[in-house]
One Martini backbone bead per residue (centre of mass of N, CA, C, O) as a GRO file, in nm:
protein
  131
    1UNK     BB    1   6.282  10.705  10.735
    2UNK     BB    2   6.573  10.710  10.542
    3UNK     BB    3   6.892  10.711  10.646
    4UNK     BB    4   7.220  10.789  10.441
    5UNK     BB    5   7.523  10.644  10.404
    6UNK     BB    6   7.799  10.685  10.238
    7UNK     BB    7   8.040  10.597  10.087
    8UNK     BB    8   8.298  10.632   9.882
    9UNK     BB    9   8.258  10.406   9.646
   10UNK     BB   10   8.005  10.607   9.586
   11UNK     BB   11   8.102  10.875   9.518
   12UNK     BB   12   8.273  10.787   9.304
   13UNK     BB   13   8.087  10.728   9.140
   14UNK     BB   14   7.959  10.970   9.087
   15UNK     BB   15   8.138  11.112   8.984
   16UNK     BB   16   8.198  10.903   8.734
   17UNK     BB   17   7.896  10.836   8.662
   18UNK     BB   18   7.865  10.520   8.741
   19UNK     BB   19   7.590  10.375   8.749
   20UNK     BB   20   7.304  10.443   8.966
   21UNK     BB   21   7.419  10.636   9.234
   22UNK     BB   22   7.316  10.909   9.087
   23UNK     BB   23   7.000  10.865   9.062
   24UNK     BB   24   6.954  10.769   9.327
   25UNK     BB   25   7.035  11.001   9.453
   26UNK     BB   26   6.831  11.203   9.294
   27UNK     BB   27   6.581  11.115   9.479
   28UNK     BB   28   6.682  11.213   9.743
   29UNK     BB   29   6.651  11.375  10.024
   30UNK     BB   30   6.910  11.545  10.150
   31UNK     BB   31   6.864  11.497  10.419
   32UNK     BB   32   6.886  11.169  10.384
   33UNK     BB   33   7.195  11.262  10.331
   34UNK     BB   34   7.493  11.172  10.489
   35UNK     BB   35   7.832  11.250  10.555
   36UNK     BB   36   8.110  11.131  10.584
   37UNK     BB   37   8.449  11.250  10.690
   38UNK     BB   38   8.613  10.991  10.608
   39UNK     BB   39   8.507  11.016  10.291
   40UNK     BB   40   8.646  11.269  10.238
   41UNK     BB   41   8.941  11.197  10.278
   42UNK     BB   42   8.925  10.947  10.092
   43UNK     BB   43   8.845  11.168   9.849
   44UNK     BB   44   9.131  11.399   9.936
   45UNK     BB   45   9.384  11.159   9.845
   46UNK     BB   46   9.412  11.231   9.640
   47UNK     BB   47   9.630  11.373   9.414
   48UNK     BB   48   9.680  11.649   9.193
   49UNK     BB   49   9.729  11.482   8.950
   50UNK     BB   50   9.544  11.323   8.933
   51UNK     BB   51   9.264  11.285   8.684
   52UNK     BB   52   9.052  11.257   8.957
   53UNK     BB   53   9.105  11.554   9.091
   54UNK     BB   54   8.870  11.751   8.985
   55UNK     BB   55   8.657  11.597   9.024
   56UNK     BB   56   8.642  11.550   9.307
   57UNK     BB   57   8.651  11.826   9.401
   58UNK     BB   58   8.368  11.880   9.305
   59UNK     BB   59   8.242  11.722   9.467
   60UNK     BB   60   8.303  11.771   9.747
   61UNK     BB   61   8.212  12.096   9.718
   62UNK     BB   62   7.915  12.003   9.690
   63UNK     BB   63   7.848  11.774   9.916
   64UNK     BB   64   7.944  12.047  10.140
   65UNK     BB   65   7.652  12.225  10.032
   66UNK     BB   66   7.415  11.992  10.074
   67UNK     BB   67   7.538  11.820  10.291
   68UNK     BB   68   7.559  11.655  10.591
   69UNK     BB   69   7.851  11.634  10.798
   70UNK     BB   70   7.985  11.352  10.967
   71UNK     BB   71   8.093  11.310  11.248
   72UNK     BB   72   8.363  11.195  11.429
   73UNK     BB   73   8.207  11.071  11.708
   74UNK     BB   74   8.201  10.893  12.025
   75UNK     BB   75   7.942  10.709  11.898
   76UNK     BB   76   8.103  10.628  11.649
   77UNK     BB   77   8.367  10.520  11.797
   78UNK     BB   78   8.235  10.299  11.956
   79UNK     BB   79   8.083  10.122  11.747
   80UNK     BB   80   8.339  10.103  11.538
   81UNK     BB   81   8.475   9.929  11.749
   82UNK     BB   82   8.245   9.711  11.873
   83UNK     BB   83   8.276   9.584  11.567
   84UNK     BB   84   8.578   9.526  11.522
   85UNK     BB   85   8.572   9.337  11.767
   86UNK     BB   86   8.366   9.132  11.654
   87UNK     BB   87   8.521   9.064  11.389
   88UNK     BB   88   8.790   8.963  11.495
   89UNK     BB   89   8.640   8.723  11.661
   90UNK     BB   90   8.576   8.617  11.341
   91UNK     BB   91   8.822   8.668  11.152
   92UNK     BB   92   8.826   8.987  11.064
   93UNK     BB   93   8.846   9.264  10.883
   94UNK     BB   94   8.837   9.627  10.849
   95UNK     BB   95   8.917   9.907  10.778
   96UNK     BB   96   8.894  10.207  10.925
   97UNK     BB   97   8.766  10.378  10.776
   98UNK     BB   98   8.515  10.188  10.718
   99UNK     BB   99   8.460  10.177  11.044
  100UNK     BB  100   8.385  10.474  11.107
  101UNK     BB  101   8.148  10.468  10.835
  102UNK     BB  102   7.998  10.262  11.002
  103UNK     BB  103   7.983  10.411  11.306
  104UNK     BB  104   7.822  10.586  11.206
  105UNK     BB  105   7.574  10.479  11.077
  106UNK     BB  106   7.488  10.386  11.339
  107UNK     BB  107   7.494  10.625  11.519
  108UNK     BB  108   7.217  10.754  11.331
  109UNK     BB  109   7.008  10.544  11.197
  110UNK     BB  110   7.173  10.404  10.917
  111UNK     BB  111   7.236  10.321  10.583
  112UNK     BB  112   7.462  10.194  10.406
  113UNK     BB  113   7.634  10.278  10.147
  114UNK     BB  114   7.752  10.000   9.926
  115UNK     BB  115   8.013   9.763   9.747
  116UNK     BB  116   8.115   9.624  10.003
  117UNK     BB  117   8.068   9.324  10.128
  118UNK     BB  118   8.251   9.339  10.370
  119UNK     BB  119   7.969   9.443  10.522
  120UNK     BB  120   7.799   9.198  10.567
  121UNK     BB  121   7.960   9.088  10.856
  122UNK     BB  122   7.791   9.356  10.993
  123UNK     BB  123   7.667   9.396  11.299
  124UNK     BB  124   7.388   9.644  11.276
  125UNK     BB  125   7.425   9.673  10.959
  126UNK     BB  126   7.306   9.884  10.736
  127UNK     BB  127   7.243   9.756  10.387
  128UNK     BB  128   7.312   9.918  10.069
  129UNK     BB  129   7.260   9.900   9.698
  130UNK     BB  130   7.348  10.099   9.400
  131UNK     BB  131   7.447   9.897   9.126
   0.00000   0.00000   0.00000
């Protein structure tokens, strides 16, 4: 049974609506998917005058009312340097945020859902696109 970490750009997608990936969220038993606390403050990161705020906090207060929410905890911080010193290894970066993302991922032996290709180069991260 595969069990799912969202990206932020994949929950940003379900709140504007666009793509497939509230569809495919809706097909998901809710156990099986759980939220990044990193994804969580990228999405709490809005101004609060912008037009995409009022949408974004009503998806934050339903999503951490129906799904669990995964913190950043000292196996997924292992995880995420481990990855990060190895791509940077390979002349890559990816945000510290994403890395965090990626970093609970593999702690929970989940599958990131992104539309992020940069993670394509992320080694022992399962990657699936909603999109």
């Amino acid at each position: 049974m595969t069990v799912y970490v969202l990206d932020t750009n994949v929950w940003s997608d379900v709140a504007r609506g666009i793509g497939k990936a509230g569809r495919k969220l809706s097909t998901i038993p809710m156990p099986r998917v759980l939220v990044a606390a990193p994804a969580l403050y990228e999405l709490r990161r809005v101004p609060p005058t912008a037009a995409a705020w009022k949408a974004l906090n009503r998806l934050v207060t339903h999503i951490t009312s129906f799904y669990e929410v995964t913190p950043f905890d000292v196996v997924a911080a292992n995880h995420a340097a481990d990855l990060a010193n190895t791509l940077r290894a390979k002349g890559r970066t990816l945000h510290h945020i994403d890395m965090m993302v990626a970093g609970i991922a593999i702690a929970r032996g989940a599958t990131l859902v992104t539309r992020d290709k940069d993670f394509a180069k992320a080694p022992g991260l399962k990657i699936e696109s909603w999109t």
